[in-house]
C-alpha positions as CSV (number, residue, x, y, z in Angstrom):
1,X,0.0,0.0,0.0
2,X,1.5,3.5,-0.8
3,X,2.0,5.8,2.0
4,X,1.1,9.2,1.7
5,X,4.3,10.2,1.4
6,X,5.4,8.2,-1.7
7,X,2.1,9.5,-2.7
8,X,3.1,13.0,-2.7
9,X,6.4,12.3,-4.2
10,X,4.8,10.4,-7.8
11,X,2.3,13.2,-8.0
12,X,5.5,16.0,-7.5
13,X,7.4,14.2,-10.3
14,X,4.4,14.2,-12.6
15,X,3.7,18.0,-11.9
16,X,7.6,18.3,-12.7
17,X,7.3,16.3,-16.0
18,X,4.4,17.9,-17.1
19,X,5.8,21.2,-16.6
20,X,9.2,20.5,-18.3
21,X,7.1,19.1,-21.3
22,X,5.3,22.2,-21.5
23,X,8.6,24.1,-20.9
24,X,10.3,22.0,-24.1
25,X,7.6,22.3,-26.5
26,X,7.1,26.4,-26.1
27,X,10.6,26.4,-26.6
28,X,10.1,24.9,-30.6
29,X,9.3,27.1,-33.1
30,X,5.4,28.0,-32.8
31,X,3.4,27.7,-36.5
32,X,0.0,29.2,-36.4
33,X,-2.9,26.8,-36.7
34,X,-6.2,26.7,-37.7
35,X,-9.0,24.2,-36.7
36,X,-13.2,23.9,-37.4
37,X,-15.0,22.5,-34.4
38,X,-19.0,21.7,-35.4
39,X,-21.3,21.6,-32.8
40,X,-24.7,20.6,-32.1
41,X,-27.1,20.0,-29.8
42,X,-31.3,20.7,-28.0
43,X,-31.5,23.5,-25.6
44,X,-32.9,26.8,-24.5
45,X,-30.5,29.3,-25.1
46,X,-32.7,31.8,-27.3
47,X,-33.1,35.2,-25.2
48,X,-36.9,35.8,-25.5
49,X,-37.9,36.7,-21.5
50,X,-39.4,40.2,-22.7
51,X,-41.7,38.6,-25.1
52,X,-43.0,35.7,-22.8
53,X,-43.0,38.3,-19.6
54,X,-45.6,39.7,-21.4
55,X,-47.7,37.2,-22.5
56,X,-47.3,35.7,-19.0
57,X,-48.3,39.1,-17.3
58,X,-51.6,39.0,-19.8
59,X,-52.5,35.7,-18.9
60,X,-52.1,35.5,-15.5
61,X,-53.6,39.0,-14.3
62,X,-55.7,39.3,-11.0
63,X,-59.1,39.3,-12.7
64,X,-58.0,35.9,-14.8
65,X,-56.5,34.1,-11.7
66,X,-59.7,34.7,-9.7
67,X,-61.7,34.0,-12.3
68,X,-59.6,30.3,-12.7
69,X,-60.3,29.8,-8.7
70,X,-63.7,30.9,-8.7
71,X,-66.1,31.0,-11.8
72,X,-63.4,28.2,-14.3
73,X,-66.7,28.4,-16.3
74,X,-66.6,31.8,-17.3
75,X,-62.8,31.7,-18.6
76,X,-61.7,29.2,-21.2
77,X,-58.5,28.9,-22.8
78,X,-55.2,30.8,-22.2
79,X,-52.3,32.7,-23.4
80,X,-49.2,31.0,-24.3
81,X,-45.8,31.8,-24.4
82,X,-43.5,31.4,-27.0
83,X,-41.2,28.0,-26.9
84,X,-37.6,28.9,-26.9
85,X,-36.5,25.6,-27.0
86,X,-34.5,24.8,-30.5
87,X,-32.1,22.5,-32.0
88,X,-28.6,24.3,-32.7
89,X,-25.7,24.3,-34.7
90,X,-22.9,26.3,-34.3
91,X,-19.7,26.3,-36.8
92,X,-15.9,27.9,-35.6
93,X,-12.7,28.7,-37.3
94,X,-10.3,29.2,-34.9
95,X,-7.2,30.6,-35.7
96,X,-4.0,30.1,-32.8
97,X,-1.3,32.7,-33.5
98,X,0.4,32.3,-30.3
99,X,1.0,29.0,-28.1
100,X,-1.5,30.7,-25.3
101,X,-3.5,32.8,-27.5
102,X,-6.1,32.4,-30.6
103,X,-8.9,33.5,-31.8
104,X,-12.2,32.3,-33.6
105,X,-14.9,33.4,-35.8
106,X,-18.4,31.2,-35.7
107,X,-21.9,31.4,-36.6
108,X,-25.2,29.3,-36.0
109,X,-28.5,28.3,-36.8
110,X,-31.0,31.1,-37.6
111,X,-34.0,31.0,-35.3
112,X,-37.8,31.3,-36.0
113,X,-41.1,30.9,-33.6
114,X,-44.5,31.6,-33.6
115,X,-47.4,30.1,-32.2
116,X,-51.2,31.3,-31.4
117,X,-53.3,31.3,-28.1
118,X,-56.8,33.0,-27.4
119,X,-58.5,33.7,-24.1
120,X,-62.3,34.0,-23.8
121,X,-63.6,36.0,-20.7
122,X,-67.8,36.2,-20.0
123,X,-68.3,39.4,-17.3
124,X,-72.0,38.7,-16.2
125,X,-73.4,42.2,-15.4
126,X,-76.5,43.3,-14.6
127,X,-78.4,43.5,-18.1
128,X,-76.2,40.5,-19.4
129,X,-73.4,38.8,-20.3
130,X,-70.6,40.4,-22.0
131,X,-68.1,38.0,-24.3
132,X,-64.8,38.8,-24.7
133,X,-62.2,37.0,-26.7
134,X,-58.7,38.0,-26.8
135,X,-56.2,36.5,-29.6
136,X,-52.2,37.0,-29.8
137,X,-49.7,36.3,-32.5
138,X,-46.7,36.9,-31.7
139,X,-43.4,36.1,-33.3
140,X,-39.6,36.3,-33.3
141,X,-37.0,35.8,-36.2
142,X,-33.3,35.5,-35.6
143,X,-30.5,35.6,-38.4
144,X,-27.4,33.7,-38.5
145,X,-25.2,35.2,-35.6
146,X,-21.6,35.5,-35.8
147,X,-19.3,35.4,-32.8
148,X,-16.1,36.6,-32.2
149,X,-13.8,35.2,-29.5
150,X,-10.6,35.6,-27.7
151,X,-9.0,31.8,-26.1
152,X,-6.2,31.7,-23.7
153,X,-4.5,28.4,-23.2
154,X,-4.6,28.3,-19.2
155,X,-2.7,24.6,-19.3
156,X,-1.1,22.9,-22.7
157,X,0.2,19.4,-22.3
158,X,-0.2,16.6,-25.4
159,X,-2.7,14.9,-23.0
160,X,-4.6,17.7,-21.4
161,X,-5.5,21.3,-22.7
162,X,-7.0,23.8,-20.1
163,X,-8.6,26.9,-21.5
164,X,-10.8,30.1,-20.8
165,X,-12.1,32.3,-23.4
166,X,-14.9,34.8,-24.4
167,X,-16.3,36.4,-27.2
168,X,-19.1,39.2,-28.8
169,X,-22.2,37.6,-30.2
170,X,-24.0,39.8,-33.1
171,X,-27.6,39.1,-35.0
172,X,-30.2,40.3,-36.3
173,X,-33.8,39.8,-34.4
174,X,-37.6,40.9,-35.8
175,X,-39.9,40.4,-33.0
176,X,-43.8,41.2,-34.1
177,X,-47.1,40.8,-32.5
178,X,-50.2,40.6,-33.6
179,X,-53.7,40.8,-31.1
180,X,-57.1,41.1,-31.7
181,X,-60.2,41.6,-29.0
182,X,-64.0,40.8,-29.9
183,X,-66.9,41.7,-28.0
184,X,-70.1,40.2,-28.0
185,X,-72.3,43.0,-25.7
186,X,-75.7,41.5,-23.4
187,X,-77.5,42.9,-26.5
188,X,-75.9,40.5,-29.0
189,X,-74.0,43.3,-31.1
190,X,-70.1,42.8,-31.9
191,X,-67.3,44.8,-32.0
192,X,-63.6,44.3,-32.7
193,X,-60.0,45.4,-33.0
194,X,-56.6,45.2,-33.5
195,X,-52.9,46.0,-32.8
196,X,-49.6,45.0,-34.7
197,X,-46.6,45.8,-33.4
198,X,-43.3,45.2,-35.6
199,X,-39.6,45.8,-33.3
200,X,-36.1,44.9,-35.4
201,X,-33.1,45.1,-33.5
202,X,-30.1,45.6,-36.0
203,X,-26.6,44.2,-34.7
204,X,-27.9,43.5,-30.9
205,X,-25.0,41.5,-29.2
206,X,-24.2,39.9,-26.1
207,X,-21.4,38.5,-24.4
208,X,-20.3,34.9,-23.5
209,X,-17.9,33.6,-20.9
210,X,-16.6,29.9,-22.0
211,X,-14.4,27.7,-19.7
212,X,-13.2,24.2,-21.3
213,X,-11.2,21.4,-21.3
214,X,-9.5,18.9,-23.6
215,X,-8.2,15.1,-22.2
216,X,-6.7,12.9,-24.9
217,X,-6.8,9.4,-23.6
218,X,-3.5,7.4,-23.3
219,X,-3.2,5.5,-27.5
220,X,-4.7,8.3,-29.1
């Protein structure tokens, strides 16, 4: 069994190889090099909160949650939010110019959803019933970002590569919405109407912290 000692004295002659590796191989002539890294995956990563606060602040208003607890009768359907959830792509060319330092240029997956939700609300005064039906539309279109980045090599060794980096996202976004309210009175006559708003956001950005890690197994 090894002691704690011997222990400490194989993981201090590691540490010392590893370092004298590192050491020997920033002392070779440095080429730059390029690389492509493809990525995919299913998450949430599409920033649409001011959209969906909305919706959600529409839908779930005093008179409507009251209405759900007491008289579920006289309210029927609800107002959705908008499902951020996508599959994504993202493409990189990264460039490393220095043995700590590169950089990379990427882009991903344009982005598009839409969906439709109504909401119908019967007030019960005291000559009738009053119908009210609201419907919303709305919709958000993303372009193909791009993203520039900075990487800095934290740790380089042939089997493990430690890194942090960041980089300045940039798109194009079209966010629109479309409602419409009808009104049926106690005395059976109709009236409607309705709003569209259109918002583009030209070259919105945002920033993105990335921390990551390479291990290449021992035969590879």
């Amino acid at each position: 069994m090894i002691s704690k000692k011997q222990l400490l004295f194989l993981l201090s002659i590691f540490l010392l190889s590893l370092i004298q590796s590192v050491y020997a191989e920033e002392k070779r002539p440095f080429k730059p090099r390029f690389s492509i890294k493809l990525t995919e995956g299913w998450g949430s990563n599409v920033p649409i909160g001011d959209v969906n606060d909305c919706l959600k602040s529409f839908n779930n208003n005093k008179v409507f949650v009251n209405y759900r607890k007491d008289r579920p009768d006289q309210l029927v359907g609800e107002i959705k939010t908008l499902d951020n959830r996508t599959s994504h792509w993202e493409v990189e060319l990264r460039v490393d110019l220095k043995p700590r330092i590169g950089f990379g240029i990427a882009t991903a997956g344009a982005f598009h959803t839409r969906n439709e939700s109504s909401i119908t609300y019967t007030y019960i005064g005291y000559v009738g019933p009053q119908i009210m039906s609201y419907t919303f539309k709305p919709e958000i279109k993303v372009s193909y970002p791009m993203r520039l980045s900075l990487y800095y090599t934290i740790f380089s060794h042939p089997k493990i590569n430690l890194s942090i980096g960041g980089g300045f996202g940039f798109y194009n976004a079209q966010v629109s919405q479309f409602s419409r309210i009808d009104i049926t009175g106690p005395d059976g006559t109709s009236n409607w109407g309705e709003w569209h708003r259109d918002t583009k956001r030209n070259f919105s950005w945002d920033f993105t912290a990335m921390l990551f890690w390479n291990i290449t197994l021992p035969g590879e």
